[in-house]
C-alpha positions in Angstrom: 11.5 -3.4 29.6 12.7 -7.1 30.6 16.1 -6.2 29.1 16.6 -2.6 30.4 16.1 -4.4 34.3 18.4 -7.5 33.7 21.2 -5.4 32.0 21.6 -3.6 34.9 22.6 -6.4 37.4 24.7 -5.8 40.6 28.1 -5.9 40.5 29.6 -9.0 40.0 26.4 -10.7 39.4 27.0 -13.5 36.7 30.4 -12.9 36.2 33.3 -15.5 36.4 36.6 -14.4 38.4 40.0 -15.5 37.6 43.4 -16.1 40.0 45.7 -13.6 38.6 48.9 -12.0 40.6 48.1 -8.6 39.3 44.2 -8.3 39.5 40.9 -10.1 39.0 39.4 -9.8 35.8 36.1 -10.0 35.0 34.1 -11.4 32.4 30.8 -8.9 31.5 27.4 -10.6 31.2 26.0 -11.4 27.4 23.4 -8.4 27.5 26.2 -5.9 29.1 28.7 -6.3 26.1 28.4 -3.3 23.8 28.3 -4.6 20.3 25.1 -6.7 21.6 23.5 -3.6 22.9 24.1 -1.8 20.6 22.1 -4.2 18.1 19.7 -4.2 20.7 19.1 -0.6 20.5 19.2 -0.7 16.9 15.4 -1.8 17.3 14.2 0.5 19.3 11.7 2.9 18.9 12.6 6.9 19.2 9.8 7.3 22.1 11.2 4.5 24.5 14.7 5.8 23.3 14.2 9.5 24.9 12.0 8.1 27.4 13.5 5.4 29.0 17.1 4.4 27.5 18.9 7.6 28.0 18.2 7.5 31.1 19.3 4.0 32.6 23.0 5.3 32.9 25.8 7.7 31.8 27.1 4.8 29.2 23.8 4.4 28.0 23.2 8.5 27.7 26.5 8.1 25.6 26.3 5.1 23.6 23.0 6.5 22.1 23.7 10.1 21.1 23.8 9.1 17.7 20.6 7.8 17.9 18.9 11.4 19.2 17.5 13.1 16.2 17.5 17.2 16.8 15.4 18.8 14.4 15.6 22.3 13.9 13.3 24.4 11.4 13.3 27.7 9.6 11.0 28.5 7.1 11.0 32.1 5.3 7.2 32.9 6.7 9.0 32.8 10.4 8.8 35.8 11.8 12.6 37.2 11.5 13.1 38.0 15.4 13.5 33.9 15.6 16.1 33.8 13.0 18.7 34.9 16.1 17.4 31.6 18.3 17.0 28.9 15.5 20.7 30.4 15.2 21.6 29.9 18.5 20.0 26.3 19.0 22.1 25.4 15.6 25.0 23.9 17.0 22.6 21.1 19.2 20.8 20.5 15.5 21.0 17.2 14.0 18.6 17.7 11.1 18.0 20.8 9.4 14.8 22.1 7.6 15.3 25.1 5.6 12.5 26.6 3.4 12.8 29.1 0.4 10.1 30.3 -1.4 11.3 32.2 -5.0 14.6 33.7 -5.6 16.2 32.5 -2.1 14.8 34.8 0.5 16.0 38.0 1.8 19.6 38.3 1.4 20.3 38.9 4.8 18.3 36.0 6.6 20.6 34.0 4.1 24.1 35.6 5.2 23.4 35.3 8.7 22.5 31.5 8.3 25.6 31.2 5.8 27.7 32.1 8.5 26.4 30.4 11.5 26.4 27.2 9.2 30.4 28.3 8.6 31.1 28.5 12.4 29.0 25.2 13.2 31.2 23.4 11.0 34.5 25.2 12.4 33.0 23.7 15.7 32.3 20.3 14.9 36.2 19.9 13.1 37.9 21.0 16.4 35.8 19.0 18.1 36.7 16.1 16.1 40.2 17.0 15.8 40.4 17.0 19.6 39.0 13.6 19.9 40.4 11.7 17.5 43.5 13.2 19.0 43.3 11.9 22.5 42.1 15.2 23.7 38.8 14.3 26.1 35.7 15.9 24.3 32.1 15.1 24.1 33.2 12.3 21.5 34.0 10.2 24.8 31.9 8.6 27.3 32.7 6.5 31.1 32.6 2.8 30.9 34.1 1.4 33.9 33.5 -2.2 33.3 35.4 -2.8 30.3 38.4 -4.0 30.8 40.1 -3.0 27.7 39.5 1.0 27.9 41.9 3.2 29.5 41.1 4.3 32.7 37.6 3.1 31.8 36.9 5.8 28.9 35.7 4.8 25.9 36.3 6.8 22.6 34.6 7.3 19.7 36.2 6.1 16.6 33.7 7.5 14.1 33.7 11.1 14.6 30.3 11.2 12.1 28.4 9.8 15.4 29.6 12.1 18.1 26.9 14.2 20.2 26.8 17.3 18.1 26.6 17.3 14.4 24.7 18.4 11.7 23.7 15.0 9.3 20.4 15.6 7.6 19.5 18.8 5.9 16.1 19.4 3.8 16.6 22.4 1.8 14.2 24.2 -0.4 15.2 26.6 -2.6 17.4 27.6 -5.4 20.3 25.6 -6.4 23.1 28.7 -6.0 22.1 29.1 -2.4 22.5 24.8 -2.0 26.2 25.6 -3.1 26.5 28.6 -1.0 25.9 26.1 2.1 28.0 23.4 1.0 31.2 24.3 2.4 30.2 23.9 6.3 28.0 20.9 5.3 30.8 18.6 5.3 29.5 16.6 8.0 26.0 15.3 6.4 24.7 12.1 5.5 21.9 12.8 4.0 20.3 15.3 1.7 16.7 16.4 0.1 16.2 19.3 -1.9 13.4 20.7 -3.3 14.5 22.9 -6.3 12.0 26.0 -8.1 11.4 25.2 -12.1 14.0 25.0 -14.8 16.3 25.2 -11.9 19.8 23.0 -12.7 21.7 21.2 -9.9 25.4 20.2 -10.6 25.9 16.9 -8.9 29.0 17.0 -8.7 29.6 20.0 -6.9 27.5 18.4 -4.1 29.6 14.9 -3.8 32.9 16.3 -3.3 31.3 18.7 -0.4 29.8 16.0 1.2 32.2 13.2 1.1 30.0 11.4 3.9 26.8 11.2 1.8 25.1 8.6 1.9 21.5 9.4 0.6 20.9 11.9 -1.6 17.0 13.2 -3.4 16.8 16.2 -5.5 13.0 16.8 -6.8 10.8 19.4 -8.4 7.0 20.3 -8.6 8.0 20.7 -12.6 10.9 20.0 -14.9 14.8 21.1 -13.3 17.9 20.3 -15.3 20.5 17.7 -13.8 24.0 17.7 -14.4 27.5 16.8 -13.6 30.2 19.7 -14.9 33.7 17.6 -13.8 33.8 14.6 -15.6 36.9 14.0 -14.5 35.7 13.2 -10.8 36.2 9.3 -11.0 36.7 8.2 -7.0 33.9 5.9 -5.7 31.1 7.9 -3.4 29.9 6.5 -0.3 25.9 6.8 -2.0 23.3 4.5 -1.3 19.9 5.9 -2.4 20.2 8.7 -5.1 16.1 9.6 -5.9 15.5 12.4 -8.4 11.8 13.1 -9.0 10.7 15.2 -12.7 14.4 16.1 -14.0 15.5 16.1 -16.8 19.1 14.1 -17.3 21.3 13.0 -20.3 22.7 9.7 -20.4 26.1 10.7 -20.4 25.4 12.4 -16.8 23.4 9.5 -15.8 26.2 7.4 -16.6 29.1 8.9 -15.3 27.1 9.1 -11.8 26.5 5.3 -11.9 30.6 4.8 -12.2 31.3 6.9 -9.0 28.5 5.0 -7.1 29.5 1.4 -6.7 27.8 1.3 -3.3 24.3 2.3 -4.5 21.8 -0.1 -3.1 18.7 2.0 -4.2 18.1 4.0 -7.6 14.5 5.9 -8.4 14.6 7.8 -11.3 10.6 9.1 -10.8 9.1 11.1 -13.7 12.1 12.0 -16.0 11.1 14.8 -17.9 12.1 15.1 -21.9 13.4 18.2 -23.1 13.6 18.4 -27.1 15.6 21.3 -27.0 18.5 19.2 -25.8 21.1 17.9 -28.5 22.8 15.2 -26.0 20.2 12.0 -25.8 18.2 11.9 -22.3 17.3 8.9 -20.1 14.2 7.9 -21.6 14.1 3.7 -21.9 14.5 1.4 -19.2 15.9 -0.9 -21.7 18.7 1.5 -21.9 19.1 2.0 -18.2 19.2 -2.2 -17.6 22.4 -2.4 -19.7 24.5 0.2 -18.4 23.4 -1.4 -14.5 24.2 -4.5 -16.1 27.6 -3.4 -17.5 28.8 -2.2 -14.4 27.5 -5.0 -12.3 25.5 -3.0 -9.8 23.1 -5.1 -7.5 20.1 -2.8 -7.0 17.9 -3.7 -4.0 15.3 -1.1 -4.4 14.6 0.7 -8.0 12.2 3.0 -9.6 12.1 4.3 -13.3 9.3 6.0 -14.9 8.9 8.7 -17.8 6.3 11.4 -17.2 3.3 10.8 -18.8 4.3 7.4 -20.2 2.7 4.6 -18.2 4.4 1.4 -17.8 4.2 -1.2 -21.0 2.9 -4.5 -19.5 6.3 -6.1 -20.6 8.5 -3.5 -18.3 6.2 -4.2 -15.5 6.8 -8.2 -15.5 10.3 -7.5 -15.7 10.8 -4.6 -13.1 8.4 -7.3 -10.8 10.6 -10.3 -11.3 14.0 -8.8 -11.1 13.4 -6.8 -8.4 10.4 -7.2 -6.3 11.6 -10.7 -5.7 14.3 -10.0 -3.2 12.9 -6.5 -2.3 10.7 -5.0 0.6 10.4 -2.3 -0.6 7.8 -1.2 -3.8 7.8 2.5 -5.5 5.6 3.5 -8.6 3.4 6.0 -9.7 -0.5 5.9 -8.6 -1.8 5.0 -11.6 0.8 2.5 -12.6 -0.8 -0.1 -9.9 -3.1 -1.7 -12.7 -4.6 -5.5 -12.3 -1.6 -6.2 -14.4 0.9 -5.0 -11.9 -1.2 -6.8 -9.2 -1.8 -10.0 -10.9 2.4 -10.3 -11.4 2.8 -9.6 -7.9 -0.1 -12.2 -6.6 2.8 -14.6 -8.6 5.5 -14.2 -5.9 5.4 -14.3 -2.0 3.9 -10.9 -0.7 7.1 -9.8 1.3 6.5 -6.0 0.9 7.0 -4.0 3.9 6.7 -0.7 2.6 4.7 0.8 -0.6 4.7 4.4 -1.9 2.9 5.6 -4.7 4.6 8.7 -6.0 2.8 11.9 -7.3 0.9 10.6 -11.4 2.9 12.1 -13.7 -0.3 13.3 -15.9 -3.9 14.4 -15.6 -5.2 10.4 -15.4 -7.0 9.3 -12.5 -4.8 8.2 -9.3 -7.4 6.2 -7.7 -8.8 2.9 -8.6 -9.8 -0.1 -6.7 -6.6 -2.0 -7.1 -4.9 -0.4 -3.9 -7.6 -1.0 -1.5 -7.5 -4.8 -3.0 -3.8 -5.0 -2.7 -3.8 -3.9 1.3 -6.5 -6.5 1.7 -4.1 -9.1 0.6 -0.8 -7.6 2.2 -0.3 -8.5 5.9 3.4 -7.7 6.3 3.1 -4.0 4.8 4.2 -1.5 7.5 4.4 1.9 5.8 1.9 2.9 2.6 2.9 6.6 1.8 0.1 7.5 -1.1 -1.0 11.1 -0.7 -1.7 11.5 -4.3 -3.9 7.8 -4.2 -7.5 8.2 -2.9 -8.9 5.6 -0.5 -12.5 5.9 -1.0 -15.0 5.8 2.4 -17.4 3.8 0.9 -14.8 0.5 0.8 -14.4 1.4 4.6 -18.1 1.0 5.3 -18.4 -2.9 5.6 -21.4 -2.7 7.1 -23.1 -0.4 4.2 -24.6 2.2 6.9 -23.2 5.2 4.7 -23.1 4.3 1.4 -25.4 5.2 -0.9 -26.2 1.5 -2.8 -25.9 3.0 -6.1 -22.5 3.5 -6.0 -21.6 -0.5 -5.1 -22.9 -2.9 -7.6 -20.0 -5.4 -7.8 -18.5 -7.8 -5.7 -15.2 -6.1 -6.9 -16.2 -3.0 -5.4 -17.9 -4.4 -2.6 -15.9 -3.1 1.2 -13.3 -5.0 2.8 -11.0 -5.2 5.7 -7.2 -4.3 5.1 -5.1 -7.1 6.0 -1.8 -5.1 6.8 -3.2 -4.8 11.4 0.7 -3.6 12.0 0.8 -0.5 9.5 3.0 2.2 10.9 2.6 4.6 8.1 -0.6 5.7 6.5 -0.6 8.9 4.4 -3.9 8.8 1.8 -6.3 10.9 0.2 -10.1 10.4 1.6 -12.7 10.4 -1.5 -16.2 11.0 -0.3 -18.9 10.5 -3.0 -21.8 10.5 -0.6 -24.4 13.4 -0.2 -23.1 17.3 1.4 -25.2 17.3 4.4 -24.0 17.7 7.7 -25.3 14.5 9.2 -24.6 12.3 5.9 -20.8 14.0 6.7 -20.6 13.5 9.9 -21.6 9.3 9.4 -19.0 8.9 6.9 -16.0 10.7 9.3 -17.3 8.2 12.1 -16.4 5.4 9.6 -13.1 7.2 8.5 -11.9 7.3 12.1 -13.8 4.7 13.5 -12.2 2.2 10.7 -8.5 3.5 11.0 -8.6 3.3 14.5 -9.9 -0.5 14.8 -8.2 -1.7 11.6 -4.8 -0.2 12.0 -4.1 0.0 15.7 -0.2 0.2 15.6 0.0 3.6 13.1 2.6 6.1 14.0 2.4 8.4 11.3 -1.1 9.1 10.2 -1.9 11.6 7.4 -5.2 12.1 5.6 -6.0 14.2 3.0 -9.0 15.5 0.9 -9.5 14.7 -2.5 -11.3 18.0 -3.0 -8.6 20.7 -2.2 -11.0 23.4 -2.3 -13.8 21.6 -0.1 -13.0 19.6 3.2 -15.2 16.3 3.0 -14.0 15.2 6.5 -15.9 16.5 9.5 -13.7 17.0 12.9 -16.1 17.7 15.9 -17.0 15.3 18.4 -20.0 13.6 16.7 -17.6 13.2 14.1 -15.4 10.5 16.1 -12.4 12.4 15.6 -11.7 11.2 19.2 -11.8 7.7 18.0 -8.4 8.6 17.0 -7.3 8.4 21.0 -7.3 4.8 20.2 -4.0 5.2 18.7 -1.6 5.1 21.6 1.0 5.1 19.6 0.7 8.0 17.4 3.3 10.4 17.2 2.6 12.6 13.7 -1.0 13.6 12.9 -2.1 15.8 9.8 -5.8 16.3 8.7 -6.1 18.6 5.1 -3.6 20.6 3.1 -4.8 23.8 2.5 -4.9 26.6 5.3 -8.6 26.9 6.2 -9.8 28.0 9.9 -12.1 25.5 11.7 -13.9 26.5 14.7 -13.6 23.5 17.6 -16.0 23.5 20.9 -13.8 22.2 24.1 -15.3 19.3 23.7 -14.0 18.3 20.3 -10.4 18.8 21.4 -10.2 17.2 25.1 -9.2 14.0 24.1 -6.0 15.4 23.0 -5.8 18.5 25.4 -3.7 16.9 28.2 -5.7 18.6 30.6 -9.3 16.6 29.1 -10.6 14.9 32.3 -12.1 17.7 34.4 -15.4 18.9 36.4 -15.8 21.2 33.7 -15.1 19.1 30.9 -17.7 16.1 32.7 -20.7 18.8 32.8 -20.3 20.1 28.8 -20.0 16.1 28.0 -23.3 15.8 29.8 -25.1 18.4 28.1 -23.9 16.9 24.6 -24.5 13.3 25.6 -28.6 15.1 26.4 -28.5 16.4 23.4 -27.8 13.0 21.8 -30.4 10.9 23.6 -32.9 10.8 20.5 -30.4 10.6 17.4 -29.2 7.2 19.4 -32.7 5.5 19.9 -33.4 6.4 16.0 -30.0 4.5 15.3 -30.5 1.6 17.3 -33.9 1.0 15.8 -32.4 1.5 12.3 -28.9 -0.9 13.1 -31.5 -3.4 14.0 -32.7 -3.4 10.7 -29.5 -3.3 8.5 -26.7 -5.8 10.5 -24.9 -7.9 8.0 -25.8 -12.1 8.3 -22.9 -14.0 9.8 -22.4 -15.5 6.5 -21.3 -12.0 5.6 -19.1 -11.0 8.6 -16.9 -14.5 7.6 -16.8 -13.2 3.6 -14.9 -9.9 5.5 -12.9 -11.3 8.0 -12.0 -14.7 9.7 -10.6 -12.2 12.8 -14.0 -12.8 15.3 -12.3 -10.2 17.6 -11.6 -7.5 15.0 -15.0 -8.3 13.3 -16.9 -7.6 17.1 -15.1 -4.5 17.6 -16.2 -3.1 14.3 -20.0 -3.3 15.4 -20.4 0.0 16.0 -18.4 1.1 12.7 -20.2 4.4 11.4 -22.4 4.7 14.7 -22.7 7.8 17.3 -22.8 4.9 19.4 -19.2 4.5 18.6 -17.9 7.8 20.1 -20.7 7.1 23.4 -18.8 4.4 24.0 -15.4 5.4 23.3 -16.1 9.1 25.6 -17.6 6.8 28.2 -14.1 4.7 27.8 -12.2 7.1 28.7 -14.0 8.7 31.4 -14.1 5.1 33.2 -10.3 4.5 32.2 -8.8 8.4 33.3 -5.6 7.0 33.7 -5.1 4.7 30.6 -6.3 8.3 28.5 -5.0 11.2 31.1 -2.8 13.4 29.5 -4.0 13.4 25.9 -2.1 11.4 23.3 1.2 10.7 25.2 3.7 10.1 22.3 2.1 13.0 19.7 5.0 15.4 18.7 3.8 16.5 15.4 0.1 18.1 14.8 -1.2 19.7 11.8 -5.1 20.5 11.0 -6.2 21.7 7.6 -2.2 23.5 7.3 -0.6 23.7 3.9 1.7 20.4 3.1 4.6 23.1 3.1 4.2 24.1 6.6 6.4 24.0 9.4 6.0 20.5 11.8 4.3 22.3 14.9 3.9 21.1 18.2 0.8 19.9 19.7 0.6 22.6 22.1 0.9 25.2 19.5 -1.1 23.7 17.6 -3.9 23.6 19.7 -3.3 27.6 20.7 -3.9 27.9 16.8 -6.9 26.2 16.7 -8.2 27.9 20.2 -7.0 31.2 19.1 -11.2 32.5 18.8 -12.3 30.0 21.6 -11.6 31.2 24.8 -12.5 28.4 27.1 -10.2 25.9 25.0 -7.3 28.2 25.0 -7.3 28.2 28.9 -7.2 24.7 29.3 -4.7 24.4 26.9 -2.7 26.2 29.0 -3.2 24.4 32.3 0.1 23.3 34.2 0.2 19.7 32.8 0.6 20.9 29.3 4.0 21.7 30.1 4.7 17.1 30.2 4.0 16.8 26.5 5.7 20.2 25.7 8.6 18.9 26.7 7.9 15.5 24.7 8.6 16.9 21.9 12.0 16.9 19.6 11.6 19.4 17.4 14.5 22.5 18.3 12.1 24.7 17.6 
């Protein structure tokens, strides 16, 4: 916050003043000049952005509107009563979530949001119009130290960033109702959509629409038909990233797309599907797909191409590694693609991967294997792993071996380790759990779950953990559980736990760390009575811990990291959540208010859901437990309501 003080100095302060027979002029500090600051923001986080940037001064409010991200959701299992206010909150929207199921909805839920789409976009052209016009709008803001404004305003010259207007839009449903919104979505930069089967998506219907694009994914759950019907459209697109997941796409389309992107920096053609019913030949060979990049000299940075159901031959992957890996951060392929082939090419070059995602296998063969959890113990810059379709299994978490049955770890290749990668932001993986059903056994292996995430990875911002098992939750989510080892994460600001709907019944006490309104009498008493209640099951584990503690010799085969290593001791223990309640009962103000930063919550919802607040959230999961849903609703909840981003 060093910078946010010193930027702010008094007037005159560090500034050098020239004789002049008109007026003195003066020269602005380093750290007051916008195009530094503007760099400076550039690197800072969304939380510290709403929380403490916007409100240094007006300029500042200003010079980060761009910045603000205003998402605003809709999906067709809202009620429709709320269709007239995520209307009405349109025109402050920024990013727009629309979900379809089917045909495209009810016809007149679509009309009405065809036509408030229609009069946002009349809005946001006048509005532009007026200020690249001269006309003051909202396009403008007051800097009265810069010497080279008039009458110390500041405008805008690109109307894209100006405080209201609509750039992202994830859409899923049909194709024809994409193309009845793409008249009034002239505006956006970016686009997702999520197309039914067979489904066909003209491409270049969308790029003349959306001159602006500059990121563009069209995917499928099965096989959807890609095409381009104007051939004749030759002027180069803005694009960067075009992804297409499981379609279907000639070579002449493929082809033509390439020629009208000459700025693409990032290509992932994930799955392409074969359709022998097609006379024109399809993008099947990555062979083919290297020439035509080579021919028209395009310099990708980040690439993907796989065929569904064909795994990579061990020739493509030492190419696609060496060409590409080696100047990239970034890493996509499929789950079962990362073989100890793949690995061993990358263990060749400098491990300079910042972010890894494992895409969705494109057959029945198994997505898991030991080569991930190897890789992330050999990866210390990685800051974002998205794998929901890879499965992490508990039993290499368990470094002390207090959970696992012995059977099941007979190799040093299999043995546990500690993942190297301390400053992950982004963790979305699927827990396995081989162990035994019980309760207790249950219970043990959730402690090491939480216990090992919240030790291991203490910088995560977007946590999401799934069960293997879609029909039977493995992971356990009361208190002896540790799910409250979780409030270790200060930083947290999305949460999901499961992806099917399934009701859960919580006590108080296995919500309070995250119910703002945690640390009272009432809260201290029930804590007691649990902590009573606990008294024998932690003299049995001491006695047994005694027993089974790794040698020393062991603790330095894990980790070199003597401070990580001491505050895993307790990994898998009730002893672990003691301590950690007892933590923050001595430390109320480090832990009052819940988890400050948490703006997205989501336990045992389908992946398709709506983002939902923590506070409703927690009215969902209180709605049979009446002496939760009272706190819930105590007058501090109303801080982190108001935390939150989401329009609605």
């Amino acid at each position: 916050m060093d910078f946010f003080r010193k930027s702010k100095s008094p007037k005159g302060q560090g500034s050098i003043k020239t004789r002049s027979s008109s007026r003195a002029l003066t020269t602005p500090a380093a750290l007051q000049l916008p195009e530094i600051q503007q760099r400076i923001f550039d690197f800072i986080d969304e939380y510290t952005l709403h929380h403490t940037v916007l409100l240094v001064c007006h300029q500042w409010f200003w010079a980060n509107q761009h910045r603000i991200v205003r998402k605003l959701n809709w999906f067709e299992t809202s009620k429709t009563r709320r269709l007239d206010k995520v209307i009405s909150r349109l025109p402050r929207a920024t990013h727009l979530v629309l979900h379809f199921a089917g045909s495209g909805g009810d016809s007149s839920v679509t009309s009405k949001l065809i036509q408030a789409l229609s009069d946002n976009n009349t809005r946001q052209l006048k509005e532009q119009e007026q200020g690249m016009h001269g006309i003051l709008g909202q396009d403008a803001y007051f800097q009265p130290t810069t010497s080279t404004t008039h009458h110390g305003m500041i405008r805008r010259t690109r109307p894209l960033q100006i405080t209201r207007i609509l750039r992202d839009l994830d859409l899923t449903a049909r194709s024809g109702l994409l193309f009845d919104f793409l008249s009034s979505l002239g505006s956006l930069t970016a686009l997702r959509v999520q197309l039914p089967m067979d489904d066909r998506l003209n491409v270049d219907f969308v790029l003349s629409s959306c001159p602006h694009l500059v990121s563009l994914r069209v995917e499928s759950d099965s096989r959807f038909y890609l095409d381009v019907l104007d051939r004749s459209l030759t002027k180069p697109h803005s694009l960067q990233s075009f992804i297409v997941e499981n379609a279907t796409i000639s070579q002449d389309t493929l082809g033509h797309l390439l020629t009208v992107f000459p700025r693409l920096k990032g290509l992932q053609l994930r799955n392409l599907r074969h359709d022998s019913n097609l006379a024109k030949p399809q993008v099947q060979h990555w062979s083919w797909l290297m020439e035509k990049l080579n021919a028209l000299e395009i310099s990708l940075s980040s690439v993907h191409f796989s065929v569904y159901g064909q795994p990579m031959q061990e020739e493509e992957v030492y190419e696609k590694i060496m060409m590409f890996t080696a100047r990239s951060q970034e890493l996509v392929l499929r789950s079962y693609d990362l073989t100890p082939v793949l690995t061993y090419c990358l263990r060749q070059l400098p491990n300079r991967i910042t972010t890894l995602e494992l895409v969705t296998p494109g057959d029945s063969k198994s997505a898991y294997s030991d080569e991930l959890h190897l890789y992330l113990c050999s990866s210390p810059h990685l800051l974002h792993l998205k794998a929901p379709q890879s499965v992490c299994l508990l039993e290499r978490m368990d470094i002390h071996g207090r959970w696992t049955d012995p059977s099941t770890t007979t190799t040093t290749a299999h043995s546990p380790g500690i993942w190297a990668c301390r400053n992950l932001r982004t963790l979305h993986i699927r827990v396995l759990d081989i162990g035994p059903d019980s309760v207790e056994e249950r219970r043990g292996r959730s402690r090491i779950l939480f216990g090992y995430i919240s030790r291991v990875l203490p910088h995560l911002e977007d946590l999401m953990l799934l069960d293997h098992d879609v029909h039977r939750s493995r992971i356990s989510l009361d208190l002896q559980s540790g799910f409250c080892l979780l409030a270790r994460l200060s930083g947290l600001e999305t949460l999901r736990i499961g992806q099917n709907e399934k009701k859960i019944h919580f006590r108080a006490a296995d919500l309070r760390w995250i119910v703002p309104s945690g640390h009272i009498n009432g809260g201290r008493i029930e804590r007691a009575y649990v902590f009573k209640a606990w008294d024998e099951l932690l003299v049995q584990e001491a006695e047994e811990t005694a027993v089974t503690n790794r040698s020393a010799h062991q603790q330095r085969q894990l980790t070199e990291d003597v401070e990580l290593w001491k505050s895993l001791e307790n990994l898998g223990l009730l002893l672990d959540v003691k301590v950690m309640v007892d933590e923050m009962e001595a430390n109320k103000e480090a832990f009052k208010g819940g988890m400050k930063r948490l703006r997205d919550l989501a336990i045992y919802r389908t992946l398709h859901s709506r983002p939902t607040p923590p506070e409703k959230e927690y009215l969902r999961l209180a709605s049979d437990n009446f002496e939760l849903r009272r706190e819930v609703w105590r007058d501090d909840i109303g801080g982190l309501s108001n935390l939150g981003y989401v329009l609605s």
